[in-house]
N, C-alpha and C positions, 0 to 999 in steps of 0.2 A: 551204614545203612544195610540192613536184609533186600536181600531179593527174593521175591516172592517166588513162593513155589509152583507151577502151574501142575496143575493135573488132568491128566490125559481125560479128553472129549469127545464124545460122538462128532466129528463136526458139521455133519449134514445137519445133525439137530439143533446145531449153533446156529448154520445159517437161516434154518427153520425158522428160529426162535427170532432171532433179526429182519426176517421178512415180514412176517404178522405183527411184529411191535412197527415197522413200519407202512404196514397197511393200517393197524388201526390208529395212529398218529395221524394219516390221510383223510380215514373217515372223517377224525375231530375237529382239522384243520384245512383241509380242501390241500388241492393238490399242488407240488413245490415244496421249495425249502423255506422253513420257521427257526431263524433265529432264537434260543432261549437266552442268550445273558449280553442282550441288546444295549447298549450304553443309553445314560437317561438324554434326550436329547430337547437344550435348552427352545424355550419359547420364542426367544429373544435370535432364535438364529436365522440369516436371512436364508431365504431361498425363493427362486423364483415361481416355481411350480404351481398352479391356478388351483388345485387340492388343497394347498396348505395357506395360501390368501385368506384374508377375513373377510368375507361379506360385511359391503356397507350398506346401511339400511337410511 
């Protein structure tokens, strides 16, 4: 396996660059943390929570 070479960085401009990608992730998504590679979660699972209950009609 190679090991990647890193190349020297401004790092102020890195953390620049990390702070506005998470401010406008804020914008998109309101504030807190967004899971991206969330597991698919069956229908069939129980859970008590009055949110995930079915209205009976």
């Amino acid at each position: 396996m190679r090991k990647k070479i890193l190349r020297p960085m401004n790092l102020d401009a890195l953390k620049a660059m990390r702070r506005g990608n998470r401010e406008a992730e804020q914008e998109l998504l309101g504030p807190g943390f967004h899971s991206f590679n969330r597991l698919h979660k069956s229908k069939k699972t129980y859970t008590r929570k009055a949110k995930h209950k079915k209205k009976e009609q």
